[in-house]
Every structure is written in structure tokens, then in C-alpha cells.
C-alpha atoms as an extended CHARMM CRD file, in Angstrom:
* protein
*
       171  EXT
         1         1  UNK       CA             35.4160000000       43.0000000000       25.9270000000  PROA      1               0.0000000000
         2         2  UNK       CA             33.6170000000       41.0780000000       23.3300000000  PROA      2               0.0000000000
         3         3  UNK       CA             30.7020000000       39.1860000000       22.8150000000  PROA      3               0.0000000000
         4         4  UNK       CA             29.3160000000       36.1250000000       21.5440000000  PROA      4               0.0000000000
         5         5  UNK       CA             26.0010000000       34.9150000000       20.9590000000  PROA      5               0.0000000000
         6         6  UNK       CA             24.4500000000       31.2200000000       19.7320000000  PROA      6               0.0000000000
         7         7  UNK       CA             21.0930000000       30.7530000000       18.4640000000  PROA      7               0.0000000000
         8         8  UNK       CA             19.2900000000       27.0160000000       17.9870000000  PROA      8               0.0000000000
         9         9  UNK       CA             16.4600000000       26.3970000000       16.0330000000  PROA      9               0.0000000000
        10        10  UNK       CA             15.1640000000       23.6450000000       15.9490000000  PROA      10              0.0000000000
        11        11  UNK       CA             11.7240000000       22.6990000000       14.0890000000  PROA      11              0.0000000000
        12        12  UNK       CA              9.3570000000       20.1650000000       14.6440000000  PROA      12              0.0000000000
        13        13  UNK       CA              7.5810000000       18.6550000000       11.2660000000  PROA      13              0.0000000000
        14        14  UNK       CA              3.5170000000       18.3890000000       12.9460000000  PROA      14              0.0000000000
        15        15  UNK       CA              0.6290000000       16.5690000000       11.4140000000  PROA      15              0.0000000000
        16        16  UNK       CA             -0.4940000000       20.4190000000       10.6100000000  PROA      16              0.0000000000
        17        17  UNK       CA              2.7710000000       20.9310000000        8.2350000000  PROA      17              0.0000000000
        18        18  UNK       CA              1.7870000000       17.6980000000        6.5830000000  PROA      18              0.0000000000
        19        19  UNK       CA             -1.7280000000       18.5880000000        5.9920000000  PROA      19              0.0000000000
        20        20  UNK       CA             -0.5800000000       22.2690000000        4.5340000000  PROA      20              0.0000000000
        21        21  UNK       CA              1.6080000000       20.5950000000        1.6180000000  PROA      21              0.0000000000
        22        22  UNK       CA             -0.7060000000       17.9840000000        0.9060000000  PROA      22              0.0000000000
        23        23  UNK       CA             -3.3790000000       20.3550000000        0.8160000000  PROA      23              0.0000000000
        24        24  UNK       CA             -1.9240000000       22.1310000000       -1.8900000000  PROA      24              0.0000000000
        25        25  UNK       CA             -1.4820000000       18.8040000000       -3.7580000000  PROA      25              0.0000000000
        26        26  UNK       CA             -5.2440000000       18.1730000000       -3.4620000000  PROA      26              0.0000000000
        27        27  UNK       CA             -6.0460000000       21.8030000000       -5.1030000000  PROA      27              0.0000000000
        28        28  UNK       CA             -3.6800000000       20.7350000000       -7.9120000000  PROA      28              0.0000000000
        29        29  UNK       CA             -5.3370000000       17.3880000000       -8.4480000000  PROA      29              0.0000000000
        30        30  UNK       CA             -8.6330000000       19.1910000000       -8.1170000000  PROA      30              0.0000000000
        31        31  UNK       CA             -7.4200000000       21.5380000000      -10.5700000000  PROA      31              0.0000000000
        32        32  UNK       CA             -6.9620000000       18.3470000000      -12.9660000000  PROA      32              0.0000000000
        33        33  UNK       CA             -9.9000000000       17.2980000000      -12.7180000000  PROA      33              0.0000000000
        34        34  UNK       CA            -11.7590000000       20.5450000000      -13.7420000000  PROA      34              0.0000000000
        35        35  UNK       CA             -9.4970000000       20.1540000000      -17.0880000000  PROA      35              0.0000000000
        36        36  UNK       CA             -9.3820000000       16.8620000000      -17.6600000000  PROA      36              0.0000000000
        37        37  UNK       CA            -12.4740000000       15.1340000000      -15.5260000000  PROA      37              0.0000000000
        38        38  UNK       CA            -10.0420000000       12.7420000000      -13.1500000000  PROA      38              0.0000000000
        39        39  UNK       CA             -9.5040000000       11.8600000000      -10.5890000000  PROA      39              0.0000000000
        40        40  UNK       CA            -12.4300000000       11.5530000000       -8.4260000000  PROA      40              0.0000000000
        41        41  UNK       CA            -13.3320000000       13.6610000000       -5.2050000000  PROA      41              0.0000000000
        42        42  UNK       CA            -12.9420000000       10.7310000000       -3.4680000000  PROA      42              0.0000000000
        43        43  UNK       CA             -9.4830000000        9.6110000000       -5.1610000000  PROA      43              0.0000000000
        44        44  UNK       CA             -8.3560000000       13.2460000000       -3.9690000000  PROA      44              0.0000000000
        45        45  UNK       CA             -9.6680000000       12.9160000000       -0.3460000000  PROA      45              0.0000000000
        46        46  UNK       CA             -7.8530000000       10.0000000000       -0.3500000000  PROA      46              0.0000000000
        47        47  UNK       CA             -4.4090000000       11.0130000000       -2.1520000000  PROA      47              0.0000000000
        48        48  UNK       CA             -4.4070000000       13.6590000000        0.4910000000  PROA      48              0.0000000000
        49        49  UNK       CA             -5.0110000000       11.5590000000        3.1610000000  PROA      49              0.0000000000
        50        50  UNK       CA             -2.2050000000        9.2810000000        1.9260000000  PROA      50              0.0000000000
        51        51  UNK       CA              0.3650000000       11.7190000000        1.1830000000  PROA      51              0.0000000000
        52        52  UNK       CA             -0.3770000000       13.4810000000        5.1020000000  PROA      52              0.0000000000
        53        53  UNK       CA              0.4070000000        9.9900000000        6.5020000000  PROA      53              0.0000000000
        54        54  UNK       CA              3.5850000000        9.6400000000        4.3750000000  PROA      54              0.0000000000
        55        55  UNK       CA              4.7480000000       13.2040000000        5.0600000000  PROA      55              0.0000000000
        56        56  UNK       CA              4.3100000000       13.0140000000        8.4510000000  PROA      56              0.0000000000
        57        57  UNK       CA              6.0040000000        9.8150000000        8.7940000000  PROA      57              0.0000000000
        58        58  UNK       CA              8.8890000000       10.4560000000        6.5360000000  PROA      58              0.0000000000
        59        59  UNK       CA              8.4380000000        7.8430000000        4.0740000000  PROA      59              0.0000000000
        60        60  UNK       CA              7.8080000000       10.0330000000        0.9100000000  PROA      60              0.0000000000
        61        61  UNK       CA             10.0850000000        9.6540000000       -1.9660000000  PROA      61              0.0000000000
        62        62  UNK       CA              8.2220000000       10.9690000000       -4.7230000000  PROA      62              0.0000000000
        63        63  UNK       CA              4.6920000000       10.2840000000       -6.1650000000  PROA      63              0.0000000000
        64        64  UNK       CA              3.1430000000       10.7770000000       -9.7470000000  PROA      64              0.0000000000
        65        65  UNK       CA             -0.3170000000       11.8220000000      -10.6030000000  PROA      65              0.0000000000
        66        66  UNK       CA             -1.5460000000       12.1430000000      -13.9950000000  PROA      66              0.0000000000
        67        67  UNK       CA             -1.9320000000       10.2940000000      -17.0520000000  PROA      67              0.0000000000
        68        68  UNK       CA             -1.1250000000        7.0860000000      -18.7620000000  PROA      68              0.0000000000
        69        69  UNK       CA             -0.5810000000        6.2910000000      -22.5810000000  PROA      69              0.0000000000
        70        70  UNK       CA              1.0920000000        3.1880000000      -23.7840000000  PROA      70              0.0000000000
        71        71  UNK       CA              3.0540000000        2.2950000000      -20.0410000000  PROA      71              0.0000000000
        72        72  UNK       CA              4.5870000000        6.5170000000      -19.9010000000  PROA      72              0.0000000000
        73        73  UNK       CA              3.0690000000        9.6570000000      -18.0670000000  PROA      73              0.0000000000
        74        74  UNK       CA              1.9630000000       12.0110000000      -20.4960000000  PROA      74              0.0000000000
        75        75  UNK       CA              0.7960000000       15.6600000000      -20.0500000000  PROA      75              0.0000000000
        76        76  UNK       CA             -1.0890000000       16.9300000000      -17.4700000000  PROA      76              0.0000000000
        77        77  UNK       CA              0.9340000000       14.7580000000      -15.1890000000  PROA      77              0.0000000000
        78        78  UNK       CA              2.5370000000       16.1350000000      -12.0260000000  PROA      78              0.0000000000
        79        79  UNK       CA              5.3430000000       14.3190000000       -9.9120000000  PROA      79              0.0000000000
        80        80  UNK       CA              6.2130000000       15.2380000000       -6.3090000000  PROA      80              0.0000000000
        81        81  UNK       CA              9.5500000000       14.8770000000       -4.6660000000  PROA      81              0.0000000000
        82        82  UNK       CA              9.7430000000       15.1050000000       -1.3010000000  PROA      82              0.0000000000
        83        83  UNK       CA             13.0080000000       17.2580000000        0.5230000000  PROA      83              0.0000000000
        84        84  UNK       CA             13.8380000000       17.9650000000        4.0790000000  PROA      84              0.0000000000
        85        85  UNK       CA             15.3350000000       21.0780000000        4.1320000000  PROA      85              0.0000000000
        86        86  UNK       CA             18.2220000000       20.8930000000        7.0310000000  PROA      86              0.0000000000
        87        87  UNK       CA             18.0850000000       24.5070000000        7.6990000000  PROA      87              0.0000000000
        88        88  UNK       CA             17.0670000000       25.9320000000        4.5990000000  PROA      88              0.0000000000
        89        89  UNK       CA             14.5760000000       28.1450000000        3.4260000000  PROA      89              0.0000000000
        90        90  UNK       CA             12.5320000000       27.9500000000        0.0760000000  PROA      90              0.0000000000
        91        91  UNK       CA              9.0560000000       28.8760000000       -1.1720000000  PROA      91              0.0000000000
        92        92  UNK       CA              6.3670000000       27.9550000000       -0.1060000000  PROA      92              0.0000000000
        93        93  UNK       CA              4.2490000000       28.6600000000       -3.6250000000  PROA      93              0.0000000000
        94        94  UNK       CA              0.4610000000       28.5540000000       -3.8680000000  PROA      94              0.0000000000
        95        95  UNK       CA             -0.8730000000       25.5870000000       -6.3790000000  PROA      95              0.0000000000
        96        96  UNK       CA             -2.3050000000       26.1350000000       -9.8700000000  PROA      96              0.0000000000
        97        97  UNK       CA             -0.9240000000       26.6270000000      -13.0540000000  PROA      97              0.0000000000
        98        98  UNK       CA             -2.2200000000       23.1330000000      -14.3220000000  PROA      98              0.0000000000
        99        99  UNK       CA             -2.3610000000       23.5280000000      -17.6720000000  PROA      99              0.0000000000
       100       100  UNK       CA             -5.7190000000       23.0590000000      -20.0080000000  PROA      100             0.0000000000
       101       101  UNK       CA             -6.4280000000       21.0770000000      -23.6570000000  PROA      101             0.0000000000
       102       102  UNK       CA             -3.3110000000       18.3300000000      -23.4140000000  PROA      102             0.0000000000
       103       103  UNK       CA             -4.8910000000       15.6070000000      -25.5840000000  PROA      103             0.0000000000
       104       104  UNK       CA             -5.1300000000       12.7770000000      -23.3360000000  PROA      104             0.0000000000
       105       105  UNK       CA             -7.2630000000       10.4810000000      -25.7960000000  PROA      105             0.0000000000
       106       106  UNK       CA             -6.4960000000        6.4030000000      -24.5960000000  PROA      106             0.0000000000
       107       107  UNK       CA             -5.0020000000        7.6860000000      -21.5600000000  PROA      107             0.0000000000
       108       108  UNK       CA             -6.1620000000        6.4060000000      -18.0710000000  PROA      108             0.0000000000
       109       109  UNK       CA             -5.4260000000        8.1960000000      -14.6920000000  PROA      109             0.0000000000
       110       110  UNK       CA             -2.2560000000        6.6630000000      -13.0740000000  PROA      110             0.0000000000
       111       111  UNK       CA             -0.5220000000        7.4260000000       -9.8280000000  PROA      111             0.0000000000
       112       112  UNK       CA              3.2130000000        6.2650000000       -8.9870000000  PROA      112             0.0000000000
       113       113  UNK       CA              4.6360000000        6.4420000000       -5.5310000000  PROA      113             0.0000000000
       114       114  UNK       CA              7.7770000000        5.6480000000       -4.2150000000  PROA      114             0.0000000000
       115       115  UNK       CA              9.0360000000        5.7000000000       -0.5570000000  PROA      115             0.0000000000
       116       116  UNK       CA             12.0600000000        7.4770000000        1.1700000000  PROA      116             0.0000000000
       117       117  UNK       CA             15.2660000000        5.9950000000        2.8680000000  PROA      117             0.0000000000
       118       118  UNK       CA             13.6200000000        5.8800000000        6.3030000000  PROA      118             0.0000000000
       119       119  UNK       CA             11.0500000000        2.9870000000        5.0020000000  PROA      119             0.0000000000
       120       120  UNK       CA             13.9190000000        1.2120000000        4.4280000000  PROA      120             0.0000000000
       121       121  UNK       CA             14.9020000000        1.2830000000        7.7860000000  PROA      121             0.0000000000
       122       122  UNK       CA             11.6420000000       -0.4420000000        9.1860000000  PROA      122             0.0000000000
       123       123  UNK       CA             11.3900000000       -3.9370000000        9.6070000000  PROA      123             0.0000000000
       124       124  UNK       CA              8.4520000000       -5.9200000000        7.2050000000  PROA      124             0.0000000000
       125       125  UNK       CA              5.9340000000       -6.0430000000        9.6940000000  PROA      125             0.0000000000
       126       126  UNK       CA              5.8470000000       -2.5540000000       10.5130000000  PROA      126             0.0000000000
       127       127  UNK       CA              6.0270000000       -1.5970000000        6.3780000000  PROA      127             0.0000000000
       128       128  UNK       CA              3.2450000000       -3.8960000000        6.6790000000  PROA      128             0.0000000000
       129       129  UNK       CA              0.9210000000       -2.1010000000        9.6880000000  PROA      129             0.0000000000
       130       130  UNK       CA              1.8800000000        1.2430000000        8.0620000000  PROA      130             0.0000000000
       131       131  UNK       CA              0.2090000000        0.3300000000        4.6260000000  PROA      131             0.0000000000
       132       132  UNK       CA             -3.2690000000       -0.9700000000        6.0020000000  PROA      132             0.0000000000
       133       133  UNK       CA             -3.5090000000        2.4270000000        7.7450000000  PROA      133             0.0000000000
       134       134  UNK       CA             -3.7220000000        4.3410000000        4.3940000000  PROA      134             0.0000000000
       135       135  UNK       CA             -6.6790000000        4.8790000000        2.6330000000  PROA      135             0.0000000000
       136       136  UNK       CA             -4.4440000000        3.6010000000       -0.9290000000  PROA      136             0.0000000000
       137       137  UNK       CA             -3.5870000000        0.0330000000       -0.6850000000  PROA      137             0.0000000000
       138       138  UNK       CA             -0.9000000000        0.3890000000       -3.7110000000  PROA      138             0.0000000000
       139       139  UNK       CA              0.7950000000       -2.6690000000       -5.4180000000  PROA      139             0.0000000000
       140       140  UNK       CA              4.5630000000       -3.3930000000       -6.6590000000  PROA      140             0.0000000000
       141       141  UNK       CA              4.3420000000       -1.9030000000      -10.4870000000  PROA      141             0.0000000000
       142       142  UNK       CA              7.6340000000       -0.7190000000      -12.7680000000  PROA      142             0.0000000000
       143       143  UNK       CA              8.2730000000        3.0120000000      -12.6660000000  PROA      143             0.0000000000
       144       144  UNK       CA              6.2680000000        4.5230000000      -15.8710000000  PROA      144             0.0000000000
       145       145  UNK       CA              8.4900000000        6.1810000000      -18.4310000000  PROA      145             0.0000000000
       146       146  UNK       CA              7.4950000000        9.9360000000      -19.3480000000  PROA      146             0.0000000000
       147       147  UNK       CA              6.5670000000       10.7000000000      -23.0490000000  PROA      147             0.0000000000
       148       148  UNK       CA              7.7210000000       14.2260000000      -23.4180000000  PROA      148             0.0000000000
       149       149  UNK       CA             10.2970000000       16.7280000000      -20.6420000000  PROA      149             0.0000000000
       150       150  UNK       CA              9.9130000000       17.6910000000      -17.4310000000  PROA      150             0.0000000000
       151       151  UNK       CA              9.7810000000       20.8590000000      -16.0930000000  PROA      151             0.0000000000
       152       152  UNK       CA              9.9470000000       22.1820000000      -12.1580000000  PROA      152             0.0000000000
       153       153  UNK       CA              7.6570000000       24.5130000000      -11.8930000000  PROA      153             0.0000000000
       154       154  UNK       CA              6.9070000000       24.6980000000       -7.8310000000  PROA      154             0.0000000000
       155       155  UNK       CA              7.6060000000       24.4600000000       -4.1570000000  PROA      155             0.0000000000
       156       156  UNK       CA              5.4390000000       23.8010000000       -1.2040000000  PROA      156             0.0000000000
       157       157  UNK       CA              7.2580000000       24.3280000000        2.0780000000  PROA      157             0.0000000000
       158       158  UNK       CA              6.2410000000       24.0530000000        5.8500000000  PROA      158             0.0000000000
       159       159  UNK       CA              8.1690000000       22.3140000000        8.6960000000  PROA      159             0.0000000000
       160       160  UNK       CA             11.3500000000       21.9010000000        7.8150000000  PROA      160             0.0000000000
       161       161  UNK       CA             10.3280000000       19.5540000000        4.7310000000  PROA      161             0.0000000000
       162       162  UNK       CA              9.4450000000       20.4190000000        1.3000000000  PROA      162             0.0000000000
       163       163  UNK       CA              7.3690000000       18.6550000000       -1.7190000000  PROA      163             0.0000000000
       164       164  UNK       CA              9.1140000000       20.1170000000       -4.9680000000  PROA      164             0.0000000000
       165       165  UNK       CA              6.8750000000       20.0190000000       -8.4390000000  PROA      165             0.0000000000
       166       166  UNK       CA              7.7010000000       18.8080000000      -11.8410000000  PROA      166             0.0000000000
       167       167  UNK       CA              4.9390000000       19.1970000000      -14.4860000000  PROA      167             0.0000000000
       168       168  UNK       CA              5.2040000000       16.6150000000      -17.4180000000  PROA      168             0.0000000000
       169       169  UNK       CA              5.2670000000       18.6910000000      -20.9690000000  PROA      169             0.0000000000
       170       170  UNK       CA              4.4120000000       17.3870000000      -24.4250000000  PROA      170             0.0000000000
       171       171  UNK       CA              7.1830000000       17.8550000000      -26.9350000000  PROA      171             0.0000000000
């Protein structure tokens, strides 16, 4: 006689899985700002609160944070890609390792988002509702270039969904 057994898992991505990732966005942006002075407390509380909304949601393509020289993200800048993870496990690594002394002398602080597949399945008006609800009201803007490599350095992981790091490097 044999026997056969079938397991299911299945894994629901909460408001709590959102706010664990982004949470470990906000320490690396905090982390920045030690180094480098930006962003603001405020521009963190509300990057986090953005980047909850959009992970929760589903809408999350990747975002940039860092800085800007002459239109390109320079170093310290840090992109975010977001995954879901069908299945898979992967890290889930603490934040840190933002590196001090870059030279970011004419640079401003920039931040560059872009949206998943699944915004492009909503119709205007609810695009539209969506973006008043977020504490960033962002505008259309070309995709900055990056002025040195990039390196992928982390993983933050809860839910089913993951945000993987790239860290802008000077050459």
C-alpha cells in the first residue's frame, strides 16, 4: 500500500509585510542621512509611508533614492526593485552598509519611482484616487542615468514579495 500526501501554502502579503520591508528602507535612508545630511525625517516618514502603500497594493516597480549630479544618480544612491517571489524563498537581510565620504559636491537629493504591471491594469481614475492617497505627489520626469556601476548588495523579504537592493558605486 502506498501513500501520498499534498501540501498548499498559500501566503497572504498584509499591510504588516509591507511595513517590515519598507521599514528597512527607512533605516537605510536614515542611514544616508547620518552620512550625507538628506533626506529629511519627514521625507523618510513619508518615503515609508509611500513605499507601504505601493507594496501593499502591488504597484512597485522600482524606486531610486540618492543623489543627483548633472541629470545621473551618483554614489550613495540606492535603487529598489520590487519581486514577488511565487514560492520562493530568499533573505530577508537587515539594512546598513551605506557607505560614508562619496563626494557628493553639486549634487541634490533625487528620488525615481516607477510602478509595476498591475498599475497598468487600472483604469485613469483609479491611478488617479490611488496617487492623492500618498503622502508623495510625484510628477512624469525621464529615468536618471547612473554615473558609475551598480552593485546588488541586499534582500528584504516578507510575504511572499521581496524589495531587492542595488547600491550605486563610483568608478
Amino acid at each position: 500500500m502506498s501513500s501520498s500526501y499534498t501540501i498548499t501554502e498559500t501566503q497572504t502579503f498584509t499591510v504588516t509585510h509591507a511595513r517590515h520591508m519598507a521599514s528597512k528602507v527607512a533605516t537605510d535612508l536614515k542611514r544616508m542621512q547620518r552620512f550625507y545630511g538628506q533626506p529629511s525625517d519627514i521625507k523618510i516618514a513619508d518615503f515609508e509611508e509611500e513605499m507601504v502603500a505601493l507594496l501593499k497594493a502591488g504597484y512597485l516597480g522600482t524606486v531610486t533614492y540618492g543623489f543627483r549630479r548633472d541629470g545621473e544618480m551618483i554614489n550613495p544612491t540606492l535603487i529598489y526593485t520590487a519581486h514577488e517571489l511565487a514560492g520562493v524563498s530568499v533573505n530577508d537581510d537587515d539594512p546598513g552598509r551605506i557607505r560614508p565620504g562619496a563626494d557628493i559636491s553639486g549634487a541634490s537629493f533625487y528620488s525615481y519611482m516607477t510602478y509595476s504591471s498591475a498599475w497598468s491594469q487600472l483604469s485613469q481614475a483609479d491611478k488617479e484616487a490611488f496617487e492623492v492617497s500618498l503622502p508623495i505627489q510625484r510628477t512624469s520626469a525621464p529615468e536618471p542615468g547612473i554615473n558609475g556601476y551598480v552593485v546588488s548588495d541586499k534582500t528584504y523579504s516578507s510575504g511572499g514579495r521581496s524589495l531587492n537592493r542595488e547600491t550605486v558605486r563610483s568608478w
